[in-house]
C-alpha positions as CSV (number, residue, x, y, z in Angstrom):
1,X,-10.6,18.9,5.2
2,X,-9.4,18.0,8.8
3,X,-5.6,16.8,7.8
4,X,-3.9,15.3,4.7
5,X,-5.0,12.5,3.3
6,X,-3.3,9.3,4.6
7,X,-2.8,6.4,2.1
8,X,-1.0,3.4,2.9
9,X,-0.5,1.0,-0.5
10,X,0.8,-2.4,0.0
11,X,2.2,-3.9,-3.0
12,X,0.9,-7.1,-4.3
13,X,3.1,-9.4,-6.2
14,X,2.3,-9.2,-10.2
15,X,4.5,-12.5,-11.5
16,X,1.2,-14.8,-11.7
17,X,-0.9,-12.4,-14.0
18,X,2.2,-11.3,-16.2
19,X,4.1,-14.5,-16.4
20,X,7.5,-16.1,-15.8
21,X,10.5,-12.9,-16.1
22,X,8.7,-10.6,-14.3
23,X,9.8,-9.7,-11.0
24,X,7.5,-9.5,-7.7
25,X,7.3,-7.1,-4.8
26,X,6.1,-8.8,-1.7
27,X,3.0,-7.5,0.0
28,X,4.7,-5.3,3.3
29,X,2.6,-8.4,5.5
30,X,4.8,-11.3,4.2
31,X,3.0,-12.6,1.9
32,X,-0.5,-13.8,3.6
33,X,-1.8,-16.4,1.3
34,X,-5.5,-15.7,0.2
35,X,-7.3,-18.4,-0.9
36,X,-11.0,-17.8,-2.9
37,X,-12.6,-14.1,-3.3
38,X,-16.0,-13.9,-1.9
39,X,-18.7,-11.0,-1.6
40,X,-18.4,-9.9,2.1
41,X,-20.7,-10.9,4.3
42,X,-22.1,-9.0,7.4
43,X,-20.1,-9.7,10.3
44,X,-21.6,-12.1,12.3
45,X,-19.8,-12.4,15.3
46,X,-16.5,-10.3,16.4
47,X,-14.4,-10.5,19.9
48,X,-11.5,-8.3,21.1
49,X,-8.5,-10.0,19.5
50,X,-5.9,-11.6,22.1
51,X,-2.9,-10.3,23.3
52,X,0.3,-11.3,22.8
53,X,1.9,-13.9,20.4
54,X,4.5,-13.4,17.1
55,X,3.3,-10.6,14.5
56,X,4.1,-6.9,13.9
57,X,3.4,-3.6,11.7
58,X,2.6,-4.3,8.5
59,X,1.3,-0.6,7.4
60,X,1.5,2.9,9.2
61,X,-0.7,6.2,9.2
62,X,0.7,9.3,10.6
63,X,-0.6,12.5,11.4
64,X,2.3,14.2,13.5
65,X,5.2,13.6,15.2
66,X,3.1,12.1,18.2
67,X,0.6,10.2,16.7
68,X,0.3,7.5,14.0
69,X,-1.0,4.0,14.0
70,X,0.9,0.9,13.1
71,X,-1.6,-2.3,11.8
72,X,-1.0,-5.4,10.9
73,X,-1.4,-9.4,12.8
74,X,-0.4,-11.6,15.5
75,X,-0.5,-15.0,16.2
76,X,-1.3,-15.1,19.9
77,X,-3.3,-18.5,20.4
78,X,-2.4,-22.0,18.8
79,X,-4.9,-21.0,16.4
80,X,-6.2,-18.4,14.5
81,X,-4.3,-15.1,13.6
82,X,-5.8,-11.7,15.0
83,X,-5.4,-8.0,13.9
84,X,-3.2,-6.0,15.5
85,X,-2.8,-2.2,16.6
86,X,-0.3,-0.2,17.9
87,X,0.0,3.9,18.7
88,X,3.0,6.1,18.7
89,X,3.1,8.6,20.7
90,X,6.4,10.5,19.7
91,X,8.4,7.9,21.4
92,X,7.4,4.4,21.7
93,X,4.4,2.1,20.2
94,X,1.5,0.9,22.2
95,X,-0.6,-2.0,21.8
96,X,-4.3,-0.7,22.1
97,X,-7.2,-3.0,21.5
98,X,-9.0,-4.3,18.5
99,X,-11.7,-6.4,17.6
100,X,-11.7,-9.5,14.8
101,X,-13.9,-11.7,13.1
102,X,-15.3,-15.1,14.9
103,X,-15.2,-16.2,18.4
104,X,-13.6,-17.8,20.8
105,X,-14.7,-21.2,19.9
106,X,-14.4,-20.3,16.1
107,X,-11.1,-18.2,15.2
108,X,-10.0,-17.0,12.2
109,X,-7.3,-15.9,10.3
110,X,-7.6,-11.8,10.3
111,X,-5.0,-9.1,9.0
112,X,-4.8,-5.2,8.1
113,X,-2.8,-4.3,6.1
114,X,-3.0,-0.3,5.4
115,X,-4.0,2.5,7.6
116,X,-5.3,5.8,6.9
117,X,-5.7,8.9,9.6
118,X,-7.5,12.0,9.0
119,X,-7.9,13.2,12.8
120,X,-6.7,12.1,15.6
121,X,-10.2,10.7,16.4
122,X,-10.7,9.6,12.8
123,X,-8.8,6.4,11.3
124,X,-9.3,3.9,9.0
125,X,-7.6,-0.1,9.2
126,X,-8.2,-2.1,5.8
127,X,-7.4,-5.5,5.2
128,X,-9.0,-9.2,5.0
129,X,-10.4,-11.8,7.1
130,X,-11.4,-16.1,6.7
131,X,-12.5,-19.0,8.3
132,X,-9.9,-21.6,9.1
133,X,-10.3,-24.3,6.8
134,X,-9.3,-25.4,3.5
135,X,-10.1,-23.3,0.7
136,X,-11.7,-20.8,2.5
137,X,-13.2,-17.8,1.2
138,X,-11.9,-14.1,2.2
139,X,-14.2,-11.1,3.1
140,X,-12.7,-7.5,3.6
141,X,-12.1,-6.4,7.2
142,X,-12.9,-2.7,7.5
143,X,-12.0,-1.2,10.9
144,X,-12.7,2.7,12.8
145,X,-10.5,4.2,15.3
146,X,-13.1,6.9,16.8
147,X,-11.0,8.6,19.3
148,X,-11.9,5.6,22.2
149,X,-11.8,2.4,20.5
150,X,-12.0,0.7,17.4
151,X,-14.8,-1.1,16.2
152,X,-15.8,-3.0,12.7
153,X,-17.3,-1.7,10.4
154,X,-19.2,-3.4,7.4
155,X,-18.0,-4.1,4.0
156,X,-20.2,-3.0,0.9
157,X,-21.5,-5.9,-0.8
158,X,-22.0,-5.4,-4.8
159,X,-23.0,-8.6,-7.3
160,X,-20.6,-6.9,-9.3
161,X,-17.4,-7.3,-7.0
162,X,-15.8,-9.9,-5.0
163,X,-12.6,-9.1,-2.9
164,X,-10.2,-11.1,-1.7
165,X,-9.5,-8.4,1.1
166,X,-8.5,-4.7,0.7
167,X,-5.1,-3.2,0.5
168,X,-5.0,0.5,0.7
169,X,-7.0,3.4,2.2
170,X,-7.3,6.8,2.2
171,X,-9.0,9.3,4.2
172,X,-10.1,13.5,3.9
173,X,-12.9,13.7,6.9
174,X,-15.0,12.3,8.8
175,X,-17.6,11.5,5.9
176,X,-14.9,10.9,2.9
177,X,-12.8,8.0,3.1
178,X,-11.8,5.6,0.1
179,X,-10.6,1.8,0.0
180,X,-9.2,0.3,-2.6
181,X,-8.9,-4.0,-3.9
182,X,-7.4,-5.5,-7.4
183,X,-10.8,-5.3,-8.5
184,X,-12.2,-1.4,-7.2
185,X,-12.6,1.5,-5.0
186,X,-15.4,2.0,-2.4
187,X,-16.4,5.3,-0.8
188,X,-17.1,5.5,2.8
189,X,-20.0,8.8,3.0
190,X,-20.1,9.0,6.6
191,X,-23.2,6.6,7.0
192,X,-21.7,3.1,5.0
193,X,-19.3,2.0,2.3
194,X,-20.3,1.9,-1.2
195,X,-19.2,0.5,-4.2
196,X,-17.8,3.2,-7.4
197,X,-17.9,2.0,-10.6
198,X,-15.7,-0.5,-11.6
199,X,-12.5,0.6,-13.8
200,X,-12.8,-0.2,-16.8
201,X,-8.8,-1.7,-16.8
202,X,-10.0,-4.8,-14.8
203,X,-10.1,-8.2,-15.3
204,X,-7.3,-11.0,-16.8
205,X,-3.8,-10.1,-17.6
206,X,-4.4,-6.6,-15.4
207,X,-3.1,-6.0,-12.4
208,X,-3.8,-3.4,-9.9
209,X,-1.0,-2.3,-7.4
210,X,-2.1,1.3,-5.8
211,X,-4.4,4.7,-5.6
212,X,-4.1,8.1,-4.7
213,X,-7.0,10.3,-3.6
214,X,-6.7,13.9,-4.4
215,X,-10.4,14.8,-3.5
216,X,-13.5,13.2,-4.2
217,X,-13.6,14.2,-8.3
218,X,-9.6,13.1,-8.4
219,X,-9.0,9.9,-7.9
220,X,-5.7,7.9,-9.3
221,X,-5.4,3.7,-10.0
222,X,-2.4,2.4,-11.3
223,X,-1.0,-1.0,-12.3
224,X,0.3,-2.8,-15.0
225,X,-1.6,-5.0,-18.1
226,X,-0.3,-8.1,-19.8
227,X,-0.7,-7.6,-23.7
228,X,-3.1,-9.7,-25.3
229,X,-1.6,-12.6,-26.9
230,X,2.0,-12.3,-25.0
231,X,3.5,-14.3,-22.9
232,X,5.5,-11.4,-21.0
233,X,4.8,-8.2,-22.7
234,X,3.5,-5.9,-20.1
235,X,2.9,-2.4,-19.9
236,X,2.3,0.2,-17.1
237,X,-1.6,1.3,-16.8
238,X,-3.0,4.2,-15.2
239,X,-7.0,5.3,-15.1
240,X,-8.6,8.3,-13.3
241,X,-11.4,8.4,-12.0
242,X,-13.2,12.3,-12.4
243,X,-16.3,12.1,-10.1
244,X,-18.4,10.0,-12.5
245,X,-16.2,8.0,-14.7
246,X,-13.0,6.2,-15.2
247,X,-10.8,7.2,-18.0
248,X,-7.7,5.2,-18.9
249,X,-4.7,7.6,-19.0
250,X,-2.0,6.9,-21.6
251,X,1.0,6.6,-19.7
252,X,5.1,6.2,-21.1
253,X,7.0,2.6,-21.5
254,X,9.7,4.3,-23.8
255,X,12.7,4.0,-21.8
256,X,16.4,5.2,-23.8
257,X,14.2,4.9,-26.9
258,X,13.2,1.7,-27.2
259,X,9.7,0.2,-25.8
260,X,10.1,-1.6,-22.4
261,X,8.8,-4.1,-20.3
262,X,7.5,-1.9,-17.1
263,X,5.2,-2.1,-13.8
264,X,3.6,0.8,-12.0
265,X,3.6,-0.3,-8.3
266,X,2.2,3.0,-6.4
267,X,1.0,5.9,-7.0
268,X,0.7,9.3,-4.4
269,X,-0.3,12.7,-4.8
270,X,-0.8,16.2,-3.4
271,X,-2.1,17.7,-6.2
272,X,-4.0,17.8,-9.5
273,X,-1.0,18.7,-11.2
274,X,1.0,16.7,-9.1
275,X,1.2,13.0,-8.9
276,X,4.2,10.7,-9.1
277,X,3.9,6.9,-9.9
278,X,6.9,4.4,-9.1
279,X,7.5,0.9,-10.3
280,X,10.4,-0.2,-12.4
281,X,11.4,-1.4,-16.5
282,X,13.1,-3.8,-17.7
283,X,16.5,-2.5,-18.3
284,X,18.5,-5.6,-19.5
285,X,18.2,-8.6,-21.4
286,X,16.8,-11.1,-18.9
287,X,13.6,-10.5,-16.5
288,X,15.4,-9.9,-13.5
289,X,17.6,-6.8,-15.0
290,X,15.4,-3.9,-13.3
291,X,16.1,0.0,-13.2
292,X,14.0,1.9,-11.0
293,X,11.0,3.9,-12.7
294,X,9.3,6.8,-12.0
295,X,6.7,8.6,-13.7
296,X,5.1,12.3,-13.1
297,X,1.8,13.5,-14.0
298,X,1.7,17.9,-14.2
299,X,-1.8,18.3,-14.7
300,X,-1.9,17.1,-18.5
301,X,0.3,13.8,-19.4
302,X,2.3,11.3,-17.9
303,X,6.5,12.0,-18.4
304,X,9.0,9.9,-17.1
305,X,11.5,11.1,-14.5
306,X,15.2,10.1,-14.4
307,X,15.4,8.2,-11.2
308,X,18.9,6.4,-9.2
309,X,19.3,2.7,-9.1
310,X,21.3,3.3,-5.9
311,X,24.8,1.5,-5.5
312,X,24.0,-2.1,-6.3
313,X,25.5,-5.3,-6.7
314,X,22.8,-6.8,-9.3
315,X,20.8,-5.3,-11.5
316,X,18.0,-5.4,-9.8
317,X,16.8,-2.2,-8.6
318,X,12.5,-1.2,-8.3
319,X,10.9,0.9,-5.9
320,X,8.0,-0.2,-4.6
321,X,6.0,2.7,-2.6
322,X,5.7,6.7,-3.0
323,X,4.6,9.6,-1.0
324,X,4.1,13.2,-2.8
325,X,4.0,16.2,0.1
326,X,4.1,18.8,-2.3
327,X,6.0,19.8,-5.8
328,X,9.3,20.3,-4.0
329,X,8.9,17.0,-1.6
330,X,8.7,13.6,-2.5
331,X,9.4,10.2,-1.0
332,X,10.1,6.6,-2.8
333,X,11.3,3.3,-1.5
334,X,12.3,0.1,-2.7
335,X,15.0,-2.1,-3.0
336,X,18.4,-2.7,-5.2
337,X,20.0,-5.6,-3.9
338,X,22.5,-3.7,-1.9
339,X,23.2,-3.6,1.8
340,X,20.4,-1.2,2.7
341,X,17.0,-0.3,1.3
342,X,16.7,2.2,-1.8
343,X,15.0,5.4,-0.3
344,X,15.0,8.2,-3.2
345,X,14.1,12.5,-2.1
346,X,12.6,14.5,-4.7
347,X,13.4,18.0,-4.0
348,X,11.6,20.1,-6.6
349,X,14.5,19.3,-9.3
350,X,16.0,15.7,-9.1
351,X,15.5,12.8,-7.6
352,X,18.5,11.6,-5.2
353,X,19.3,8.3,-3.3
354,X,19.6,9.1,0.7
355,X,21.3,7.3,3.0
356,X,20.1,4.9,5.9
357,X,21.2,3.4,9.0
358,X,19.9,-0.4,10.0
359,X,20.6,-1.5,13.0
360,X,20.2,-5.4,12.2
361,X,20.9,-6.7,9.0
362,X,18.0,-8.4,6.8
363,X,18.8,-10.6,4.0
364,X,16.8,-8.6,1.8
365,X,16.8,-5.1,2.4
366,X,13.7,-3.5,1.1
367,X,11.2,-1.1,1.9
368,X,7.3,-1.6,0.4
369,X,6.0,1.5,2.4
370,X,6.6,5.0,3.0
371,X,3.9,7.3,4.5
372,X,3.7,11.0,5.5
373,X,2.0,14.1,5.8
374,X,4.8,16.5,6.9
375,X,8.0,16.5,5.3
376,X,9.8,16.2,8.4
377,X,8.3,13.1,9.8
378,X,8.4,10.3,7.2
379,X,7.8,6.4,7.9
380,X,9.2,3.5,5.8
381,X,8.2,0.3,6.6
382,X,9.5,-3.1,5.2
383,X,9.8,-6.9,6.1
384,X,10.8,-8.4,8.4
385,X,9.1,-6.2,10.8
386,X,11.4,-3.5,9.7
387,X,10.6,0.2,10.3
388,X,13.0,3.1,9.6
389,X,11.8,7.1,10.7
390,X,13.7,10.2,9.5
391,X,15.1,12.7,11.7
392,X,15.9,15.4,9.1
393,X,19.2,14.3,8.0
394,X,19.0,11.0,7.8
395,X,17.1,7.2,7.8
396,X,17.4,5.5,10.9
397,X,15.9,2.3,12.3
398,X,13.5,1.9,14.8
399,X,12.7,-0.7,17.5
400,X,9.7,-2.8,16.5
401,X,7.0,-3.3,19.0
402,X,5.8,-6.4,20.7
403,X,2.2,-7.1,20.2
């Protein structure tokens, strides 16, 4: 292996496939509307997307101090939206060039929404890509950093899967890299990308938030499932997949002794033995009355993990995004309502609320990522184009780049 694994997860929101009550988590872009799924098609024509214009980070991959990748979109034309990539190098972000679906005289609509980075010549950009028109159909935009530039790469195409575009990534080397959609996971073996089987926990009333890659034989989705014949009765739902198959893991929803409503979000890990999933229950008696939840697998079961709300003024508190370094380092993020986003440390014993330092104010503090490979050098990243880097003692906010 050449580097930890890198995994971006972007949330998607689960209120349409759980029903009215439940709360949502908005994807880290801002909510890109996706209209029909479609089986991706080769790409047919690409062109270096255009400087300039309104957009930002919606995802980062790091591999050190000096070197990560921010993804996301920008608007730089009066039509069309183009993907976007920037490069820290320990002290400020750098646009570099990409390409994107279309042409010139036929632009699209084109985002990436997670990052992955196994070398610094080896990174992965996931996201989606469509036609501008009404009702149009979205293909998955796959995209290599190889040391020089980035290029596109094509999308497996599987009469068992459609996508409506791809939302997290992970990568181990140069011939291992795994991408992940509401529906599946496809493998990347160094030569194209290919299809696993599909999980069996697919379909209506099931929706699939996040992975984790451990190696190629352990492999975490998680999620949450409607009940059959509810209205609002949902349930958190993880499967693993062991090199062959998927299994569905029982996983808790007893929360103070009583069965809860509850989401899983995202999921990370650095180990067999350890993997941490975050979400939240419900922990009142309306919809919106949310305590933060977070769930540990050791190697044999699923166990829940007392977990702070943070100070709040509603009771509304979820996280939204994980990242496991080892068993004595862990990072979540999310939100509570409160002045500042909820940004929990798990230290090897407890799980503790740490402090943070914005230097504007957004109306809705949250944080839907958090990404690293070295326990020193964390990224959280949230909207509106907010992105917050610890320095060893605390959260602190950092300037957002132009495109």
């Amino acid at each position: 292996m050449r580097g930890r694994i890198g995994l971006a997860a972007a949330v998607t929101a689960v209120a349409a496939v759980l029903g009215a009550g439940c709360g949502t988590a908005s994807p880290a872009g801002g909510g890109h509307s996706r209209a029909s799924r479609a089986p991706s098609p080769a790409v047919t024509g690409t062109m270096v997307a255009p400087a300039g214009g309104a957009g930002g980070i919606d995802a980062i991959a790091t591999l050190s101090e000096s070197d990560a990748w921010g993804v996301g979109s920008h608007t730089p034309l009066p039509k069309g939206t183009y993907p976007l990539t920037e490069h820290w190098d320990g002290k400020r972000w750098t646009a570099v060039p990409c390409p994107s679906p279309g042409s010139p005289a036929e632009p699209v609509r084109s985002y990436l929404e997670a990052a992955a980075m196994d070398a610094p010549d080896d990174a992965w950009a996931v996201g989606y890509w469509s036609p501008i028109e009404h009702a149009a159909p979205v293909y998955s935009l796959i995209e290599h950093w190889n040391g020089a530039k980035w290029s596109i790469v094509p999308a497996p195409h599987s009469p068992g899967h459609t996508t409506g575009g791809l939302s997290a990534v992970a990568a181990i080397s140069p011939t291992a890299a795994w991408a992940f959609e509401g529906g599946g996971v496809m493998r990347w073996d160094g030569t194209r990308w290919r299809y696993l089987p599909r999980p069996p926990g697919t379909g209506p009333g099931t929706d699939l938030t996040g992975m984790a890659v451990i190696s190629a034989h352990d492999i975490w989705v998680i999620g949450t499932r409607l009940l059959p014949h509810t209205v609002a009765t949902f349930r958190t739902l993880a499967e693993h997949w062991d090199g062959s198959k998927w299994t569905i893991v029982p996983t808790p929803n007893a929360f103070k002794d009583r069965t809860r409503n509850s989401v899983l979000s995202a999921v990370s890990g650095s180990s067999s033995g350890n993997v941490w999933a975050v979400g939240w229950y419900q922990s009142g008696p309306t919809g919106l009355d949310h305590s933060t939840l977070v769930e540990h697998w050791d190697g044999t079961r699923w166990q829940v993990q007392p977990s702070p709300d943070g100070p709040r003024s509603r009771a509304d508190s979820q996280l939204f995004a994980v990242a496991a370094l080892s068993r004595t380092s862990a990072w979540a993020t999310g939100s509570n309502e409160g002045p500042v986003p909820l940004i929990e440390h798990w230290d090897g014993v407890r799980w503790t609320a740490m402090p943070s330092r914005l230097q504007s104010h957004p109306s809705t503090p949250a944080l839907y990522q958090v990404v690293a490979v070295d326990p020193r050098y964390p990224w959280a990243l949230g909207p509106p184009q907010l992105i917050e880097k610890w320095n060893g003692t605390t959260w602190q906010q950092v300037p957002n780049p132009n495109p």
